[in-house]
PyMOL CGO cylinders between C-alpha atoms (Angstrom):
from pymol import cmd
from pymol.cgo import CYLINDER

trace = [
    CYLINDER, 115.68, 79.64, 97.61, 115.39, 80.84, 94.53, 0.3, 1, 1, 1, 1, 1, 1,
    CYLINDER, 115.39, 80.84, 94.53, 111.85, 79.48, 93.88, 0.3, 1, 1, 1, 1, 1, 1,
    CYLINDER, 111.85, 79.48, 93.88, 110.58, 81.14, 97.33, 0.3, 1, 1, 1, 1, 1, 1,
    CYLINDER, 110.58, 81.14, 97.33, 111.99, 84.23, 95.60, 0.3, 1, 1, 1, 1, 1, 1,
    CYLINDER, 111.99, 84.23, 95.60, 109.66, 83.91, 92.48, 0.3, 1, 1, 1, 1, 1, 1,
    CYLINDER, 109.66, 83.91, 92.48, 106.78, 82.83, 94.69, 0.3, 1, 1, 1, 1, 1, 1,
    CYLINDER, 106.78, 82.83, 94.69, 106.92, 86.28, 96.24, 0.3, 1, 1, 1, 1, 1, 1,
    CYLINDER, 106.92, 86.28, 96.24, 107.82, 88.30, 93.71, 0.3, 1, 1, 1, 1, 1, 1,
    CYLINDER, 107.82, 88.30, 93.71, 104.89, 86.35, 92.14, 0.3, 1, 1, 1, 1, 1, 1,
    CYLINDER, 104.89, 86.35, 92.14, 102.83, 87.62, 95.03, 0.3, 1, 1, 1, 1, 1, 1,
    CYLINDER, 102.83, 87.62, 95.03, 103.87, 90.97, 95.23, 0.3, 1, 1, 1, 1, 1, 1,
    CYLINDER, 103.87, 90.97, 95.23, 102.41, 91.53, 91.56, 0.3, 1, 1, 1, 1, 1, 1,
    CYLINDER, 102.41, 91.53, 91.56, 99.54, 90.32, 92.22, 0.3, 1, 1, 1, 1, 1, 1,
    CYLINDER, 99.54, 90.32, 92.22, 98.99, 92.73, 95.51, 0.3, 1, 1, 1, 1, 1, 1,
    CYLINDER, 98.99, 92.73, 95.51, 100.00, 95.75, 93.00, 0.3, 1, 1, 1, 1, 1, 1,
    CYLINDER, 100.00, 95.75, 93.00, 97.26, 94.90, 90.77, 0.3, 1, 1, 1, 1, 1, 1,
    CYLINDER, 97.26, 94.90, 90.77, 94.21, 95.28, 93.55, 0.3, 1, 1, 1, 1, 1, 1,
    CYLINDER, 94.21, 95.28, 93.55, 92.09, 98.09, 92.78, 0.3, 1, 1, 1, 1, 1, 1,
    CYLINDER, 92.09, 98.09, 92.78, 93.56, 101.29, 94.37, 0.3, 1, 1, 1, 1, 1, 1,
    CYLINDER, 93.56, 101.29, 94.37, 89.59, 102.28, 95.48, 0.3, 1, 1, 1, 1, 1, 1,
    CYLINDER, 89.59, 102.28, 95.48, 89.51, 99.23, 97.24, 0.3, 1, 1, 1, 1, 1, 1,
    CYLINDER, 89.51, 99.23, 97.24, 92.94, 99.96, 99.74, 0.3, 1, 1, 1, 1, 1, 1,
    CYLINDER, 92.94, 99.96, 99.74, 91.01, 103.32, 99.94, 0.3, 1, 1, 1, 1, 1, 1,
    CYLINDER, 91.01, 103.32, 99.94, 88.35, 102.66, 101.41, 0.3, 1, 1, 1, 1, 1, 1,
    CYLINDER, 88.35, 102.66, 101.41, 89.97, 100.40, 103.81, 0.3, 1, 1, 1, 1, 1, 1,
    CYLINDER, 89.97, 100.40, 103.81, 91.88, 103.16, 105.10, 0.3, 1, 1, 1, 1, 1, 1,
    CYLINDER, 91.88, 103.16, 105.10, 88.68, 105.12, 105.84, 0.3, 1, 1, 1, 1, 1, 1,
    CYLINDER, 88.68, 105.12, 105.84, 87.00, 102.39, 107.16, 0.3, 1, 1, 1, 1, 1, 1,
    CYLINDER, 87.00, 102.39, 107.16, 90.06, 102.26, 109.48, 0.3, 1, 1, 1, 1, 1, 1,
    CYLINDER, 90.06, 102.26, 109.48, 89.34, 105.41, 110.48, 0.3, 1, 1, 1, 1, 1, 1,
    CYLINDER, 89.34, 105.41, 110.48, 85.67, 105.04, 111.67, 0.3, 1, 1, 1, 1, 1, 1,
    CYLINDER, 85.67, 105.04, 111.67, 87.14, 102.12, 113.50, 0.3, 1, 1, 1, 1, 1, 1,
    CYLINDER, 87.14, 102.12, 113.50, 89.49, 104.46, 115.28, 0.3, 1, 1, 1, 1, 1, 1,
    CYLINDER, 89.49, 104.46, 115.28, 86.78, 107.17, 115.73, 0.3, 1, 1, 1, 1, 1, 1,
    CYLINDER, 86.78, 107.17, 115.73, 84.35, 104.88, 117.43, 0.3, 1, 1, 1, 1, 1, 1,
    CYLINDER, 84.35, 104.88, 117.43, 86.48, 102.77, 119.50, 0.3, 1, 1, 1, 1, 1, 1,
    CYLINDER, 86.48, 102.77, 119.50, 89.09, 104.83, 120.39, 0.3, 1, 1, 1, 1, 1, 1,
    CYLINDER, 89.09, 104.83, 120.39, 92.48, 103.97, 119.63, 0.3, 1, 1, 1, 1, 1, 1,
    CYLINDER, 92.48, 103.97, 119.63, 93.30, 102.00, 123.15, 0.3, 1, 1, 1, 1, 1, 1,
    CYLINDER, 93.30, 102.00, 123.15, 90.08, 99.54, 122.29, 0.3, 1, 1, 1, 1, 1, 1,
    CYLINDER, 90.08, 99.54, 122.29, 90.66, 98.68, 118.61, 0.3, 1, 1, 1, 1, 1, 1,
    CYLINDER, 90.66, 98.68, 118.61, 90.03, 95.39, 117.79, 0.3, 1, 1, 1, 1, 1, 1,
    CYLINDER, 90.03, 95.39, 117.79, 92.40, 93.13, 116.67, 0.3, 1, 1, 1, 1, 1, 1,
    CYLINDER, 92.40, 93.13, 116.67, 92.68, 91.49, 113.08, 0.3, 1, 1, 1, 1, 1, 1,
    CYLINDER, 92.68, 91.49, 113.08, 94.71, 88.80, 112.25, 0.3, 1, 1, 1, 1, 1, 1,
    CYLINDER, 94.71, 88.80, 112.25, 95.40, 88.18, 108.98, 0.3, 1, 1, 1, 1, 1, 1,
    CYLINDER, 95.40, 88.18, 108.98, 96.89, 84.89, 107.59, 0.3, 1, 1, 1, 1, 1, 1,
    CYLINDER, 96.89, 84.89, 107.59, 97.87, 84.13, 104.21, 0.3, 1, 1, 1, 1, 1, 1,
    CYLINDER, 97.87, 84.13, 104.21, 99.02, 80.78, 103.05, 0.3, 1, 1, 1, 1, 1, 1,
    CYLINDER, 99.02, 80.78, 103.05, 99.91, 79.74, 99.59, 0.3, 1, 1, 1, 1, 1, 1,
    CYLINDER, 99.91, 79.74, 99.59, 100.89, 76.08, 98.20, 0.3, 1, 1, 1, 1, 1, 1,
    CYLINDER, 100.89, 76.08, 98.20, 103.57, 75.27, 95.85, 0.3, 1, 1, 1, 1, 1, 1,
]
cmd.load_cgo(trace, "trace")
């Protein structure tokens, strides 16, 4: 247990050090998704992330 716990903890650091700009413009780009789908036909994303010990 306590090694999952430093794996994410691990993880979580290395999220907080992603350039801020970046998570901006995702946001916007989110939005011109929005704008020219609509909100009831926005595609779906999956996202997986997998990690190894």
């Amino acid at each position: 247990m306590q090694g999952t716990f430093s794996r994410a903890k691990s993880f979580s650091q290395n999220l907080s050090k992603w350039d801020v700009k970046k998570v901006i413009i995702t946001k916007d780009f989110n939005k011109e998704v929005q704008n020219t789908f609509g909100n009831e036909n926005l595609p779906k994303f999956n996202i997986s992330i997998t990690y190894s010990k």
